[in-house]
C-alpha positions in Angstrom: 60.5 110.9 108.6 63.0 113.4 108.4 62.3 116.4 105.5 64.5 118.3 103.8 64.4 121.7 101.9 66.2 122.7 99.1 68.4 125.9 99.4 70.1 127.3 96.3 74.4 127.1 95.9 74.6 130.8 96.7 72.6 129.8 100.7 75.5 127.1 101.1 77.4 128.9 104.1 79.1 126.0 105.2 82.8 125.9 105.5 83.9 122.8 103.1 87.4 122.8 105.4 85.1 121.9 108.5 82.6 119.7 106.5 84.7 117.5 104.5 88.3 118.0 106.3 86.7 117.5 109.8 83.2 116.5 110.0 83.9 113.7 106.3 81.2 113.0 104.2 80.0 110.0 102.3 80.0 109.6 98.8 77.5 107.5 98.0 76.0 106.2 94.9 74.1 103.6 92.9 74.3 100.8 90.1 71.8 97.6 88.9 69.9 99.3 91.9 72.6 98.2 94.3 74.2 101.1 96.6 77.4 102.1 98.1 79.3 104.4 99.8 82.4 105.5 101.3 83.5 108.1 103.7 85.7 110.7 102.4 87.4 113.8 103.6 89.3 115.1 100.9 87.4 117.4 98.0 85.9 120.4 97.6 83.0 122.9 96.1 83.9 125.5 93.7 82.5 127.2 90.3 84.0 125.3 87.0 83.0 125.7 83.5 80.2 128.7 84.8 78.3 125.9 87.1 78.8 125.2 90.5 80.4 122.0 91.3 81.7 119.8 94.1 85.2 117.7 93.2 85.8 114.8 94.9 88.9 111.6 94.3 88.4 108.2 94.7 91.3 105.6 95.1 91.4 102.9 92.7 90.9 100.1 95.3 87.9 101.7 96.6 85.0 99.7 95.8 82.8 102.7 96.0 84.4 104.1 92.6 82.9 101.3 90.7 79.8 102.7 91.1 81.0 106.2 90.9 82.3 105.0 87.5 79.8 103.7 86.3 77.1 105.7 87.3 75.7 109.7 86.2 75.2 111.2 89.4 76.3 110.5 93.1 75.4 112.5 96.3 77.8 114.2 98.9 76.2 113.7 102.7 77.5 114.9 106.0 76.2 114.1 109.4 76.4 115.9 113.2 79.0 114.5 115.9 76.8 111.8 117.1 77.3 109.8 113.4 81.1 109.6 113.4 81.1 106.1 114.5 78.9 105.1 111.7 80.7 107.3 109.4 84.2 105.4 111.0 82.9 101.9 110.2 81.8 103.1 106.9 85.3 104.0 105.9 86.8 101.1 106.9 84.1 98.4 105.5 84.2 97.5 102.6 80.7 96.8 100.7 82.5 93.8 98.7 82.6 92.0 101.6 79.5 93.0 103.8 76.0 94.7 103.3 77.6 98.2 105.2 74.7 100.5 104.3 72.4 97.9 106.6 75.3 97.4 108.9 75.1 100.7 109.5 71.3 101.3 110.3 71.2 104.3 107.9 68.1 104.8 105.9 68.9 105.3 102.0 66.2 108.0 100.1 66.2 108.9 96.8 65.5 112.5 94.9 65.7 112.2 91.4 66.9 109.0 91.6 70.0 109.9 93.4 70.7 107.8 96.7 71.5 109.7 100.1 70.8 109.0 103.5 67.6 110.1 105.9 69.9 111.3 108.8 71.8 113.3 106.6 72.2 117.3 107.6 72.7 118.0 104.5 73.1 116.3 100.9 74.2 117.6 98.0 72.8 116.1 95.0 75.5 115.7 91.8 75.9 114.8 88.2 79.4 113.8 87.0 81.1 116.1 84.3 85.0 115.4 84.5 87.5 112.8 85.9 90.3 112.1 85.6 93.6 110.1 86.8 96.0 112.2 88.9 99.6 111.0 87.3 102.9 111.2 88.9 104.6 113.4 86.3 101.7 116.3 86.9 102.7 116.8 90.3 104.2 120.2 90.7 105.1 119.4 94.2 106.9 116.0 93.6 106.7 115.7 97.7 103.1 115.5 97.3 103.5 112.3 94.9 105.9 110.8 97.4 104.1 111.1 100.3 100.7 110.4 99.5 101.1 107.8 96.9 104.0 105.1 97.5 101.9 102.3 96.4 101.1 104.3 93.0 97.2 104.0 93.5 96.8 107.3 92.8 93.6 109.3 92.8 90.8 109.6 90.2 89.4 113.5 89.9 86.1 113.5 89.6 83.9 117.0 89.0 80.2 117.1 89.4 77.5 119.8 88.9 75.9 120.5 92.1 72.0 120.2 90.7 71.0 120.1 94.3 71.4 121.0 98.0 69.0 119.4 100.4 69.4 120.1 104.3 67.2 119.2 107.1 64.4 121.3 108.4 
């Protein structure tokens, strides 16, 4: 069984470009004791209202922000190279129509009740604070709108407290 350690916010050395815009992550969480996740590679970690947060968006039509929705707390994961197969079919499955997670041979854990995944590197632990739509008439960069949203499924925002970071030993 794989352990991990928890590191404080201020030990994260991590490049979030490299881990989220290159290496994804899943977004995983849990509702009626039913998981799922989704692999993501847009977000970010910052420091909002003084407590460290990640910020992550979720398209309406993912099934993946139901749970988000209606849950308190989700966790951020990121795997080595040798995962981006599984992370590939988990971003292209979708858990309405198939049991993914098993599909995928991963192995869910839970720390304070927050779902995440064995063969992890790293998972950060958060609890929701903010979300948000994005709307059209917000964008300062009208491009931006036009580009990335022509079938007007924009975004949800969501900001979440980092409460923890567990990496592998």
């Amino acid at each position: 069984m794989t352990t991990f350690s928890e590191i404080k916010p201020e030990e994260f050395d991590h490049s979030p470009f490299k881990l989220i815009g290159k290496d994804w992550m899943l977004i995983t969480a849990e509702k009626e004791g039913k998981l799922n996740t989704m692999t993501a590679s847009w977000g970010g970690f910052g420091v909002m209202w003084a407590k460290n947060v990640a910020y992550i968006v979720i398209r309406p039509q993912r099934y993946t922000k139901e749970f988000i929705d209606t849950s308190d707390t989700f966790s951020l994961t990121f795997f080595d190279e040798s995962f981006r197969k599984t992370l590939s079919y988990l971003g292209t499955k979708s858990g309405r129509d198939e049991d993914k997670i098993e599909k995928s041979n991963l192995t869910v854990l839970h720390t304070d009740t927050i779902p995440y995944f064995e063969e992890a590197n790293i998972a950060i632990l958060c609890k929701k604070l903010y979300a948000q739509e994005y709307k059209p008439e917000c964008f300062v960069a009208q491009e931006l709108n036009e580009q990335w949203y022509p079938d007007v499924d924009h975004h949800t925002l969501y900001i979440a407290e980092v409460t923890k970071i567990l990496v592998r030993r």
